[in-house]
Structures are given as C-alpha cells and as structure tokens.
C-alpha positions, 0 to 999 in steps of 0.5 A: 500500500504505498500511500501508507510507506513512510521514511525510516524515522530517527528514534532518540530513545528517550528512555528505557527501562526494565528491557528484559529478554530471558531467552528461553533457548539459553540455559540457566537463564542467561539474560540476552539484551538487544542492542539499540545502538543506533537505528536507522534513520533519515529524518533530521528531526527525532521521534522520541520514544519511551519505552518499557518491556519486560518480558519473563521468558522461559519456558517455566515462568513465562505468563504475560510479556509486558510493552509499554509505548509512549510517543512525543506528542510533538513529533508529526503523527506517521513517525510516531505511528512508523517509530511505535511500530519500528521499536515493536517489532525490533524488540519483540522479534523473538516472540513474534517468531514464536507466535507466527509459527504457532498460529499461522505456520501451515494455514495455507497447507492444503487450502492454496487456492482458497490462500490465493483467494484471499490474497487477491481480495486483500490487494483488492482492499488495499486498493481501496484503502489507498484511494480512500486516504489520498482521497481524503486527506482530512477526514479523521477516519481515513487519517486514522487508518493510514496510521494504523498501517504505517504502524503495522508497517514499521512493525514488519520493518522492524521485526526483519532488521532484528532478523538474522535468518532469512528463513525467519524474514516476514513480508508486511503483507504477512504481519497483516495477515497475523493481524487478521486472524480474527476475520481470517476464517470468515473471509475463507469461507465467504470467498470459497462457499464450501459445499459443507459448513464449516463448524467452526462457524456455525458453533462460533464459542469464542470468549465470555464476557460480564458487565457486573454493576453492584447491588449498591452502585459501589463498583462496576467491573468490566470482564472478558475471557478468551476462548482460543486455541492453546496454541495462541497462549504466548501473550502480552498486554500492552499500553499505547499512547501514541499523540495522533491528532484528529487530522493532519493540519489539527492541534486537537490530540484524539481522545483515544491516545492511551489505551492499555490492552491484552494482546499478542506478538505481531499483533497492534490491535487486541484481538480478544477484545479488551482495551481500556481507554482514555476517552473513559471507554472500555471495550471488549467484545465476544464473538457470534459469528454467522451460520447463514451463508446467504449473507456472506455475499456481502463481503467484498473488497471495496467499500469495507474494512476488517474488523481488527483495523475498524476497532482500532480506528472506534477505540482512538476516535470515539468520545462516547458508547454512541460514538464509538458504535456509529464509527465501528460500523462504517465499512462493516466487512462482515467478517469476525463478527461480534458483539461488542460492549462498549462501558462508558465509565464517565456515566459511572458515579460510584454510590451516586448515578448510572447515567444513559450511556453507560452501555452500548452493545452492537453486534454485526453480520455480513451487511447488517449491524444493530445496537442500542443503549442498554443502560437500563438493561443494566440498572434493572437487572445488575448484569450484562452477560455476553456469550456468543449469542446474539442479543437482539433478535433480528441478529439472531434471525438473521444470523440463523440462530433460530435454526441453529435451534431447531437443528442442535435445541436449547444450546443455542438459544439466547436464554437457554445457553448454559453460560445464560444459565451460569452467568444468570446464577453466579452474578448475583454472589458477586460483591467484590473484584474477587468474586468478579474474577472467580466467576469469570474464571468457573468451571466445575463441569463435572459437578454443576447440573448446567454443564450437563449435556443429555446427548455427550458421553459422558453426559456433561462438556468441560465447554459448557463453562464460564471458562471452557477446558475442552481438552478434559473432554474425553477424546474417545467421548460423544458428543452432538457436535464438535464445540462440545467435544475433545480439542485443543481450545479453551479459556485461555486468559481472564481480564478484570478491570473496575471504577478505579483501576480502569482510571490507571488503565489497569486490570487483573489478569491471568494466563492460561486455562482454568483450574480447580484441583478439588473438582477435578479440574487439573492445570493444562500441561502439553506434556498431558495433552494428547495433542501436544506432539502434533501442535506447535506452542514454541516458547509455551511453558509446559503447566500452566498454573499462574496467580492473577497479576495487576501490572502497574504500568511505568507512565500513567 
C-alpha cells in the first residue's frame, strides 16, 4: 500500500527501562539484551520514544510479556505511528517468531487456492484503502487508518532488521495477515462457499464476557475471557499512547491516545477484545459469528474494512458508547463478527448515578449491524452477560440462530445457553473484584447440573463453562457436535478491570486455562495433552498454573 510507506524515522530513545529478554533457548537463564545502538534513520528531526518491556521468558515462568509505548506528542503523527511500530517489532522479534509459527505456520497447507483467494481480495482492499486516504486527506477516519498501517508497517520493518535468518524474514503483507486472524476464517469461507459448513462457524464459542454493576452502585467491573486455541497462549498486554491528532493540519490530540490492552506478538490491535481507554471507554467484545451463508455475499473488497483495523480506528476516535458504535460500523466487512460492549465509565458515579450511556452493545453480520443503549438493561437487572449469542433478535434471525435451534435445541438459544444459565446464577454472589474474577474464571463441569449435556458421553462438556477446558473432554467421548467435544481450545486468559483501576488503565489478569484441583479440574500441561506432539506452542511453558497479576504500568 504505498500511500501508507513512510521514511525510516530517527528514534532518540528517550528512555528505557526494565528491557528484559530471558531467552528461553539459553540455559540457566542467561539474560540476552538487544542492542539499540543506533537505528536507522533519515529524518533530521527525532521521534522520541519511551519505552518499557519486560518480558519473563522461559519456558517455566513465562505468563504475560509486558510493552509499554509512549510517543512525543510533538513529533508529526506517521513517525510516531512508523517509530511505535519500528521499536515493536525490533524488540519483540523473538516472540513474534514464536507466535507466527504457532498460529499461522501451515494455514495455507492444503487450502492454496482458497490462500490465493484471499490474497487477491486483500490487494483488492488495499486498493481501496489507498484511494480512500489520498482521497481524503482530512477526514479523521481515513487519517486514522493510514496510521494504523504505517504502524503495522514499521512493525514488519522492524521485526526483519532484528532478523538474522532469512528463513525467519516476514513480508508486511504477512504481519497483516497475523493481524487478521480474527476475520481470517470468515473471509475463507465467504470467498470459497464450501459445499459443507464449516463448524467452526456455525458453533462460533469464542470468549465470555460480564458487565457486573453492584447491588449498591459501589463498583462496576468490566470482564472478558478468551476462548482460543492453546496454541495462541504466548501473550502480552500492552499500553499505547501514541499523540495522533484528529487530522493532519489539527492541534486537537484524539481522545483515544492511551489505551492499555491484552494482546499478542505481531499483533497492534487486541484481538480478544479488551482495551481500556482514555476517552473513559472500555471495550471488549465476544464473538457470534454467522451460520447463514446467504449473507456472506456481502463481503467484498471495496467499500469495507476488517474488523481488527475498524476497532482500532472506534477505540482512538470515539468520545462516547454512541460514538464509538456509529464509527465501528462504517465499512462493516462482515467478517469476525461480534458483539461488542462498549462501558462508558464517565456515566459511572460510584454510590451516586448510572447515567444513559453507560452501555452500548452492537453486534454485526455480513451487511447488517444493530445496537442500542442498554443502560437500563443494566440498572434493572445488575448484569450484562455476553456469550456468543446474539442479543437482539433480528441478529439472531438473521444470523440463523433460530435454526441453529431447531437443528442442535436449547444450546443455542439466547436464554437457554448454559453460560445464560451460569452467568444468570453466579452474578448475583458477586460483591467484590474477587468474586468478579472467580466467576469469570468457573468451571466445575463435572459437578454443576448446567454443564450437563443429555446427548455427550459422558453426559456433561468441560465447554459448557464460564471458562471452557475442552481438552478434559474425553477424546474417545460423544458428543452432538464438535464445540462440545475433545480439542485443543479453551479459556485461555481472564481480564478484570473496575471504577478505579480502569482510571490507571489497569486490570487483573491471568494466563492460561482454568483450574480447580478439588473438582477435578487439573492445570493444562502439553506434556498431558494428547495433542501436544502434533501442535506447535514454541516458547509455551509446559503447566500452566499462574496467580492473577495487576501490572502497574511505568507512565500513567
């Protein structure tokens, strides 16, 4: 995309501190530091960067790797964008590695053509983004995207000056691909039509999420647990705060400048989602995905942007829930789609007042969103739940909830789902963040009658949880369909964020799958997985038994 290319910039490191690198190849945890001498540079102007990364590295400790980001407000916005994503790249090198070979090494085996198809839709929307920023050079929207890709950009750059084996070099039209995992499965299928449905769509489990406010207005907390493939457990949680303006000639900085997030190598963008923001929003999404094939018609190249790049572009330019619904929607690309919850704690008054605007949910679908103000929702009944099922019945209807229904029954069902039933149950004991963080992290398959599933044998589904472990399922096991059944997937994370640490962009967080040893519920470990020698997880622990942490960033 040339209109997004930018010279190399000169980074004047301002500041870096706690940059920690325990390589996890080397032995007895020899520390390895990278060098950053002098980058390259053509400006004569600096780009001040400060910088914090602390990644714990080894195979045994490794939990959340750590990037903190801080831009000079008066530097012009395309070096920030291109330095922010420079020093990424070339810092995290190792990891992105890591997590390519993890999660996207070998997507393309055996599906070549369906690649090609995908590539020539991806040229065909750079295509259009590039005449849609030089056509509007003003326009915040566009000004905000050409950023998000200079950053991706200097991402890619980089990562390959950090890079020794040409082997391990990585084009920037890869980094985008890794960029759009989210929406990769949905555009293969919406460009291909495969005869068959792919059931990874039509049982789209993907996260679970809580509004919680309390009983006596005291506190609000905001949560979201990823469901994922334990391939993809290699994480970090990042705070940007990049000083873009709202438009090339602007003096006003965009009430987006400083989010914190959870995320992962190579990624510039969540991707769970979980951001938290200096607008005073925080967002976070799960996914509903779409079973009728019909509407996938309306994916197309020109006139749409993917999801990863849209959220981003909401989160830097929204002021409010209404605002941000109003520009995530534009140029909807039908693919990875969610429900998103959008928390405006400016309408929040701990004790005193939940003003209109607290909340605002939108989902999408190829060629339709919808969303309203569910602040009142919220007020009457103290919770809002997300679990991957759509909330407004024309979404339902239209994404084929009510013949998921009739096919599969009461589990595809907004109010009959087990997780409708768990969260209905367990949010009414929650008076505490420690409450908060427990039930987003429950399962007790085994033993709660609403993880029973009549038609599995054995009749219950480790899925059937706030925080799914679908590797306890037995792999000689029956069940109705395959989300219910034995596979690498699961609950891979909890984020936890309140009234006050949203305020230091802060949020409690923890790594890897669920565990309850009294019910029976073991550590995830590779070494017991029976999937484990076929699956990649380079740089993975082998048991995942971590305590929640709250990281303080260095600059708030």
């Amino acid at each position: 995309m040339k209109v997004i290319r930018t010279s190399l910039v000169c980074l004047s490191i301002q500041i870096i501190r706690k940059l920690v690198f325990i390589n996890n190849n080397q032995e007895n945890g020899i520390i390895k530091f990278r060098e950053l001498n002098c980058l390259k540079f053509s400006f004569h102007t600096h780009t001040l960067i400060s910088i914090v990364i602390i990644l714990f590295w080894t195979t045994s400790t490794f939990r959340w790797a750590y990037l903190e980001l801080h831009t000079n407000g008066d530097s012009p916005d395309e070096q920030q964008a291109y330095a922010a994503g420079y020093l990424e790249g070339f810092l995290t090198r190792d990891l992105i590695w890591m997590h390519w070979q993890n999660v996207l090494k070998g997507y393309c085996y055996n599906k070549t053509d369906v690649c090609g198809l995908i590539e020539a839709f991806v040229d065909k929307n750079e295509h259009y983004i590039y005449s849609m920023v030089n056509k509007y050079p003003e326009d915040p929207y566009w000004y905000q995207i050409k950023l998000y890709y200079i950053q991706l950009e200097g991402l890619a750059i980089g990562y390959n000056e950090a890079t020794s084996d040409p082997y391990e070099l990585l084009t920037v039209r890869d980094i985008i691909w890794i960029n759009m995992l989210g929406d990769l499965d949905e555009l293969a299928f919406a460009l291909s039509m495969p005869p068959e449905d792919d059931e990874a769509l039509l049982f789209a489990d993907h996260c679970s999420g809580l509004v919680k406010l309390l009983p006596d207005l005291s506190d609000l907390y905001t949560s979201q647990v990823t469901w994922n493939s334990y391939q993809s457990m290699l994480r970090f949680q990042k705070m940007y705060v990049l000083k873009y303006h709202m438009t090339p000639t602007s003096k006003d900085v965009i009430p987006g400048y400083k989010m914190s997030m959870s995320s992962y190598p190579a990624f510039v963008q969540s991707t769970d989602d979980f951001y938290i923001i200096s607008s005073g929003l925080v967002a976070a999404e799960t996914t509903i995905g779409n079973s009728n094939r019909t509407l996938f018609q309306y994916v197309r190249p020109v006139g749409q942007i993917m999801e990863y790049a849209r959220a981003m572009v909401a989160n830097r330019l929204a002021r409010d829930g209404r605002e941000w619904v109003h520009i995530f929607r534009k140029h909807n690309s039908g693919t990875y789609n969610n429900q998103w919850y959008i928390v405006d704690y400016n309408k929040f008054e701990p004790r005193v007042a939940v003003r209109a605007g607290l909340l605002w949910v939108l989902e999408q679908l190829p060629g339709y969103t919808e969303a309203a103000d569910l602040t009142g929702e919220v007020l009457r009944a103290r919770y809002f739940p997300s679990y991957n099922i759509a909330y407004f019945p024309r979404v339902f209807g239209r994404g084929g909830g009510p013949a998921r229904v009739r096919a599969h029954g009461a589990w595809f069902g907004y109010r009959t789902n087990p997780r409708a039933n768990i969260f209905r149950q367990k949010q009414e004991g929650i008076r505490n963040l420690r409450d908060m963080y427990e039930v987003m992290r429950y399962n007790d398959f085994k033993h709660d009658p609403l993880s029973r599933c009549a038609a599995c044998r054995p009749p219950y589904s480790a899925c059937n949880a706030i925080a799914a472990r679908n590797d306890l399922n037995p792999a000689n096991g029956s069940y109705p369909f395959r989300a219910l059944g034995h596979r690498s997937h699961g609950a891979t994370d909890a984020k936890v964020t309140s009234a006050r640490l949203r305020r230091t962009f802060q949020f409690v967080a923890v790594a890897g799958p669920t565990h309850n040893i009294s019910r029976g519920i073991p550590p995830f470990a590779w070494s017991e997985f029976d999937m484990g020698p076929q699956l990649n997880h380079i740089g993975h622990p082998d048991r995942w038994m971590f305590p929640p942490v709250l990281h303080r960033w260095e600059w708030v």
